[in-house]
N, C-alpha and C positions, 0 to 999 in steps of 0.2 A: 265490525259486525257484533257478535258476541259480545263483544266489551263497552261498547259506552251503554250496554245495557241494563236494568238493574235486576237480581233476581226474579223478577214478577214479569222479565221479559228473556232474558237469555240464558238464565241458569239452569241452561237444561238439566238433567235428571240431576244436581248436582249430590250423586253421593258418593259416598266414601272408598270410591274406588281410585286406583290408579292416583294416588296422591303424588306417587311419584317418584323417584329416587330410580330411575333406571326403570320405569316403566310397570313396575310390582302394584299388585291388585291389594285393593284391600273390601271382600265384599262388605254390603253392609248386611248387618245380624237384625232381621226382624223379631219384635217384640211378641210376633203371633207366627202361629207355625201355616205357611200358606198351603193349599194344595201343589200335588208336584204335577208341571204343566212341562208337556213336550213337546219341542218345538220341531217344524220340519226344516232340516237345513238346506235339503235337493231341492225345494223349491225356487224357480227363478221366475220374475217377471216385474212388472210394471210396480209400482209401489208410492207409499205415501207416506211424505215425514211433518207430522205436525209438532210444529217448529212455532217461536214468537217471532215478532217482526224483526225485519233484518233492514235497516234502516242505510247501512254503511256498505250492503249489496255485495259484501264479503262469501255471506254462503251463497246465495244466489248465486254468484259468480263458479262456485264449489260446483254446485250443481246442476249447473251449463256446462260445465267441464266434464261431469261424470255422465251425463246425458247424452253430449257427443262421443265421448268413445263405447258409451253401452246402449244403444238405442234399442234394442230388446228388451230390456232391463232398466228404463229412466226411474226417476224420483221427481215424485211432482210432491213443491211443498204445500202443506196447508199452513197457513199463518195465521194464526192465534188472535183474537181482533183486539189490537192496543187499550181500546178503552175496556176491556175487559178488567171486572176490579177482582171477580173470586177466580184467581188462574187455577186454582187446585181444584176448586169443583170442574172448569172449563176439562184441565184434564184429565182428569177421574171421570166424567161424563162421556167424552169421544172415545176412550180406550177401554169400556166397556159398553158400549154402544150395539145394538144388534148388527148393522150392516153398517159398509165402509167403515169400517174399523181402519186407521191406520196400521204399518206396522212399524214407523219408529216413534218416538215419542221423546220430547225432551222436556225432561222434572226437572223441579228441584229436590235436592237432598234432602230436605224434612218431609217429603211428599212420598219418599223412595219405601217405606216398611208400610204405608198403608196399601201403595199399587201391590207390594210384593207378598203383603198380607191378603188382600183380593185375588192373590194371582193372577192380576193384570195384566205383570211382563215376563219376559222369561230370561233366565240366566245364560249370556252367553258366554264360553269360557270360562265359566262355573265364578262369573260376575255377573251384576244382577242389572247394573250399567256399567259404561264404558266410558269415559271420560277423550274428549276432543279438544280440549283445552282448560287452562289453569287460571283464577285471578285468586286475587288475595289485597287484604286492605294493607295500603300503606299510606306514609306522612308526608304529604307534598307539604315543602315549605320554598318560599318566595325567596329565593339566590338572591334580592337586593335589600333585604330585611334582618336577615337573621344569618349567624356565621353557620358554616357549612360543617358542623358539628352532631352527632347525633345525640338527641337530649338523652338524659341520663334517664328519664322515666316519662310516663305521659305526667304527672304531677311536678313534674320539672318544665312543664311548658312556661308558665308565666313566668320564672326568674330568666329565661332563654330571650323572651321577645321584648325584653328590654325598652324602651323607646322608640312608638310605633308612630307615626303620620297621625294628621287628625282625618279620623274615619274608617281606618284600620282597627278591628280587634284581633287578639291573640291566635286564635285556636276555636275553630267549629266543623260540625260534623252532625250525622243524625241523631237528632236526639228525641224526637216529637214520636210519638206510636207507631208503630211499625218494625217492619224487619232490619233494618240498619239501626235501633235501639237495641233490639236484641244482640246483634252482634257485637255490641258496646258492652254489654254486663257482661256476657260470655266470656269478655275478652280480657275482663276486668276481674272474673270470677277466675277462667284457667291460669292465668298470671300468678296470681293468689294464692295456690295448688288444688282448685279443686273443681269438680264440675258438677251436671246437674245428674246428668247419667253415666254408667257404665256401658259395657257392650251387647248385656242382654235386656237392657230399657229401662234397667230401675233405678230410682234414686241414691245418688251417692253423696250428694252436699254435705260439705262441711261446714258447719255453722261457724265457727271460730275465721277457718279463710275467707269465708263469704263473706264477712262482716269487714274483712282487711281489705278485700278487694271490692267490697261498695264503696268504704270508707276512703281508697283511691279516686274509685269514680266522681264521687263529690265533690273533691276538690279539684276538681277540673272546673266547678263549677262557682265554691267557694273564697277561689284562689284569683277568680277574675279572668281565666283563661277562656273559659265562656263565657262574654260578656248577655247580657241581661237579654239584647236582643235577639240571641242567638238559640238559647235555651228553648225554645219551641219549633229552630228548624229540620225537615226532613231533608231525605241525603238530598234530594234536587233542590233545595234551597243554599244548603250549604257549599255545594258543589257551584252554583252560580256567583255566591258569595264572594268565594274564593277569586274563581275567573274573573272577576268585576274589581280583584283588585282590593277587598274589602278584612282579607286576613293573611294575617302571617302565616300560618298553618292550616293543615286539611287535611281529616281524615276521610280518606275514602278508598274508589275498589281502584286499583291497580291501570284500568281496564278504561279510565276516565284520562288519562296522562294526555290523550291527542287533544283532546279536546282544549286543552288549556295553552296549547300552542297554536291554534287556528282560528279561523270566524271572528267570532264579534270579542276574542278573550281582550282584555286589559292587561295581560298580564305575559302575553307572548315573551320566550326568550327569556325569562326570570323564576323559571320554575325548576325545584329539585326534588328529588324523591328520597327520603328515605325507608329503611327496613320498620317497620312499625316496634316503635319503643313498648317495655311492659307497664303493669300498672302501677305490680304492688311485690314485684320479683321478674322472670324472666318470661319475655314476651311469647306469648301464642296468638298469632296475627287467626283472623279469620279467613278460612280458605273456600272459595268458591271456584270448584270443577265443574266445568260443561261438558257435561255428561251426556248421552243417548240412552235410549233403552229399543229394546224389541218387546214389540206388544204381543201379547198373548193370543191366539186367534188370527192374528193378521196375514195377509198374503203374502206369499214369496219370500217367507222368513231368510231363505238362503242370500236375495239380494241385498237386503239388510244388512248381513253379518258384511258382505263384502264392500259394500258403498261403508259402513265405519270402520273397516281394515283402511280402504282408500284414504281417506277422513285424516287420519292417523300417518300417512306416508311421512317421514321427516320434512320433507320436503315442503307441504304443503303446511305441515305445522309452523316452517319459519315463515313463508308466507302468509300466512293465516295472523303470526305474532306481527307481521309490521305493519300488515295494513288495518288491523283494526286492533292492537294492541293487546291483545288474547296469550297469555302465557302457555308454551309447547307442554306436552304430556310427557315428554322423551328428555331425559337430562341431558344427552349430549347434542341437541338443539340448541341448547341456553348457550353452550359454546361459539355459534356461529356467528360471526362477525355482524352480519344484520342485527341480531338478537341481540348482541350484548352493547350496540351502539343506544341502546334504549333501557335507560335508567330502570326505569318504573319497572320493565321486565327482569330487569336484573332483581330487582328485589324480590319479583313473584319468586324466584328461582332460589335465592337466599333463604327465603320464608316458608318454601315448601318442605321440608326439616323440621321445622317447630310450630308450622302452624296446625292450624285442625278447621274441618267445615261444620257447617251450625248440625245439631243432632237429626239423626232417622228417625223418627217417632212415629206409633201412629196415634200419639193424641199431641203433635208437634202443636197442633194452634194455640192449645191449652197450657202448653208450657212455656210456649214463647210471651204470650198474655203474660205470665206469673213471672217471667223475666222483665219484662216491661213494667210490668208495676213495680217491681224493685228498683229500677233505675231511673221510673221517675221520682218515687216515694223521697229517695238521695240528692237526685239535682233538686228536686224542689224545696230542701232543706230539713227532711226527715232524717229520723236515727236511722244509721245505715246496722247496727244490732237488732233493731227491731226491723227491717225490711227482709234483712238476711234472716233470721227466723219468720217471719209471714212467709217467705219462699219456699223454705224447709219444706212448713206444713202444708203449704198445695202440691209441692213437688209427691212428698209422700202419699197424700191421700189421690193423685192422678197418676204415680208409678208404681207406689210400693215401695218397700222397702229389703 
């Protein structure tokens, strides 16, 4: 369900809560101070959770289950229409809508300080979302290619894949405009020691590390590891790439591992996952939580709180981990024998520790943009000194400093 989905489909509210280590919140800190909105928790009834497509019939399935034991109290989902291209306006539009308003709602976490700055949602458990499952990017590499050794760095890719097949290249992943770009500099930038913001939204870049961790980023590209025709794919090209058979390595979400074992893969039975290596120092994977929120306004707020208690049961969290590959919210999940027979999950669970989810903003699109252009300014064979100063000065003049 959740998982072979890409942010712009399942990342529900993904923010910065519940990253996890035993279940501990971490809210996220909006940049603007919202109104303070109260929610009624004695409310019980019929409800609505506008939800992306569930393609793997995972939640569906969720919620046929909570359906029948609370028929007083269902959840009818609304589904997000796939071809939708702007999902933040889709749901910035419905959760403040005058009528049928839902009341749960699944973001993303760049989405989360602008609903919380509109007063959108309301905090429950004095969390602003709730997290129902975990991904995070790691390193599928092909068990019949490459020794089963964790490379030393991402810029240790090309001496690692040594002598590939003709039609095999090294190492691809998103690299074309978009939010899997951004999670590349990010990733290449915290490595590096440094990031774009703090916790109250403003600019903290380090010019010095940023220029170390573009100047990583490059030679990913420099070095041959991204061959020539790869340098323009997004995550669904890369990710096809891979299954087809066509690379040694792949960076991607967590969340994608089933996939590569079934249907039409090339590549069935030859695939390993590791912990995502750093760039330019020690790794900080990018973390994607599936998150809920409770809408502001919405009905029955009380059934809400209790359908994401349910959500969250352990139980249903290993469940939830093996049929659609969704990393559990609860650490002592990852122990359970289902869980830990699946690599890919094992990693989410390694990686939730040092990884971090893309920033809360509320001028996220603007920043991500200014991330993007630095990472392509680098692949495409720009001074990564001068990309990491052009970033500086939009980061500054769009947070402050």
């Amino acid at each position: 369900m959740l998982g072979a989905l890409t942010r712009r489909r399942w990342v529900t509210v993904t923010a910065l809560l519940t990253l996890l280590v035993g279940c501990t919140a971490t809210p996220v800190t909006p940049s603007v101070t919202p109104t303070v909105v109260v929610a009624d928790w004695t409310q019980r009834g019929p409800i609505t959770w506008l939800a992306p497509q569930d393609p793997s019939g995972t939640l569906a399935a969720d919620i046929a289950d909570w359906n029948a034991s609370h028929p007083n109290a269902p959840v009818q989902p609304e589904w997000l229409p796939e071809a939708t291209t702007d999902w933040d306006g889709a749901i910035q539009a419905a959760v403040t809508r005058s009528d049928r308003r839902p009341t749960l709602v699944s973001v993303p976490t760049s989405l989360v300080a602008a609903l919380v700055a509109k007063s959108a949602i309301v905090p429950l458990e004095k969390n602003d979302v709730t997290a129902i499952g975990n991904e995070a990017r790691v390193l599928f590499y092909r068990t019949d290619l490459v020794a089963g050794t964790v490379p030393a760095s991402m810029g240790a890719l090309s001496g690692t894949c040594g002598r590939l097949p003709s039609g095999t290249s090294c190492f691809g992943t998103a690299v074309a405009r978009g939010e899997g770009l951004t999670a590349l500099v990010l990733e290449a930038l915290r490595s590096a020691g440094t990031d774009v913001t703090d916790a109250s939204g403003k600019d903290v870049l380090n010019v010095d590390q940023a220029t170390t961790g573009l100047a990583a980023l490059a030679h990913l590209a420099s070095s041959g590891a991204i061959a020539v025709e790869g340098r323009a794919w997004t995550e669904a090209d890369a990710g096809k790439a891979f299954a087809d058979g066509q690379l040694a390595f792949y960076e991607g979400w967590s969340s994608e591992a089933p996939t590569f074992d079934r249907g039409t893969s090339k590549v069935v039975g030859r695939v390993g996952v590791f912990v995502l290596p750093g760039f330019a120092g020690a790794a900080v994977p990018m973390l994607r939580p599936l998150n809920v929120a409770v809408v502001s306004g919405g009905v029955d707020q009380g059934t809400g709180a209790d359908f994401i208690a349910w959500l969250n049961d352990p139980g249903r969290q290993a469940a939830r981990a093996v049929s659609a590959g969704v990393g559990p919210v609860t650490a002592s999940v990852y122990a359970q024998g289902s869980v830990r027979l699946r690599p890919a999950l094992v990693a989410v669970g390694a990686e939730l520790s040092t990884g971090r989810p893309l920033p809360s903003l509320v001028k996220y699109t603007d920043v991500s943009t200014a991330l993007q252009d630095a990472g392509r300014t680098v692949l495409d064979g720009g001074n990564p000194a001068d990309a990491a100063a052009a970033l500086e000065a939009r980061l500054k003049e769009l947070l402050g400093r």
